[in-house]
C-alpha positions, 0 to 999 in steps of 0.5 A: 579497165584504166583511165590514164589522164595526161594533165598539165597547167602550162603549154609546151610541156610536151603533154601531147607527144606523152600522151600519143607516145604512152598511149601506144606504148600502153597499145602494144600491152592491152587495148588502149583509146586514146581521148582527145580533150584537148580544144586544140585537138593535137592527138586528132590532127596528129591522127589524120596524118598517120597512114598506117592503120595499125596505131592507136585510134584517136577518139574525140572527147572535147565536147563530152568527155565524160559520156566518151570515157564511159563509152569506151571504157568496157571496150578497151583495156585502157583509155588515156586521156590527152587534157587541156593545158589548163588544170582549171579547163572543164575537160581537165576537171572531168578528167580527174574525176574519172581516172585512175593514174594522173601523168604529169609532165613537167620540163626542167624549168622555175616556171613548169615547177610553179604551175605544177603546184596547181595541179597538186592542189587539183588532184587533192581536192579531186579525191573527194570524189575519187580517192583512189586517184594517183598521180606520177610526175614525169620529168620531161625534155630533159637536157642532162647537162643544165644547171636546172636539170641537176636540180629537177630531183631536189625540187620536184621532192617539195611537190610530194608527188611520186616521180617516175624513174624514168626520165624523157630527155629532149631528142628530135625523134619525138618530134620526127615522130609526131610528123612522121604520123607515128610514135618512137615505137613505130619510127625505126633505128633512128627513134631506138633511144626514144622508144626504149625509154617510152617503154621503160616509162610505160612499164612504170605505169602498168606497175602502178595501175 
């Protein structure tokens, strides 16, 4: 059994439509759970709106994360973590204790890159008590013709984390989707792009498991 945790240390990086998006991508493979940890509780609202009854279950692990993961980890294939945006956040600490692979989302900007430094530095001090943790950058909400985007590589080579092949770039699907109740997975021809490139990012994780 994994656990998979989804971190970030700023809002808006799209670190919930990742995680509902791998969460059922991983689903189609083995059984997965995903936790919401999150105060929010996004992954839980998004949830209570699908009306299709074959998506992924959506557990709440706000309170105790730590007693959720235990719970459901020898009844599951796979337990992914959605976290807080906040790598200082109680749940987020919990998270890197007991995971096995750390995903992490980061949008082509100055200021998601600098947060991202924090979230290093976190995973670090984590291996004291879990070594055997790994962390894969995933490059977010890509929009292939900007400046920054051009230099996303360069920059994110300075963070010395492993970054995954493949990119998620900005596509209205994922947020059709989210609204929808559903993933790009199960959102049709018009989310074909998306859902390729959801599993070709799920098929990265599974080879890094």
């Amino acid at each position: 059994m994994s656990v998979i945790a989804v971190v970030g240390n700023k809002g808006g990086a799209g670190k919930t439509t990742l995680s509902i998006n791998i969460a059922s991508g991983m689903h189609r493979r083995i059984p997965t759970i995903l936790l919401d940890s999150d105060p929010q509780r996004s992954s839980l609202q998004w949830r209570e709106i699908a009306e299709r009854e074959d998506l992924i279950d959506v557990i709440d692990g706000v309170d105790d994360l730590a007693g959720a993961v235990k719970q459901y980890r020898d009844r599951s294939g796979c337990v992914m973590i959605d976290c807080p945006p906040s790598v200082q956040s109680e749940q987020t600490q919990e998270a890197l204790t007991c995971s096995d692979i750390v995903i992490i989302p980061v949008l082509p900007s100055p200021l998601d890159l600098w947060a991202t430094v924090n979230v290093v530095e976190e995973i670090e001090s984590a291996r004291s008590v879990n070594p055997k943790i790994k962390a894969l950058v995933v490059i977010n909400q890509l929009e292939s013709r900007t400046v920054l985007s051009r230099l996303m590589s360069e920059a994110l080579a300075e963070i010395e984390l492993p970054v995954a092949s493949t990119v998620i770039t900005r596509r209205v699907a994922y947020r059709n989707a989210i609204l929808q109740g559903c993933s790009v997975l199960d959102a049709g021809s018009s989310a074909r792009t998306a859902a390729q490139e959801i599993n070709q990012l799920v098929d990265e994780v599974v080879t890094y498991l």
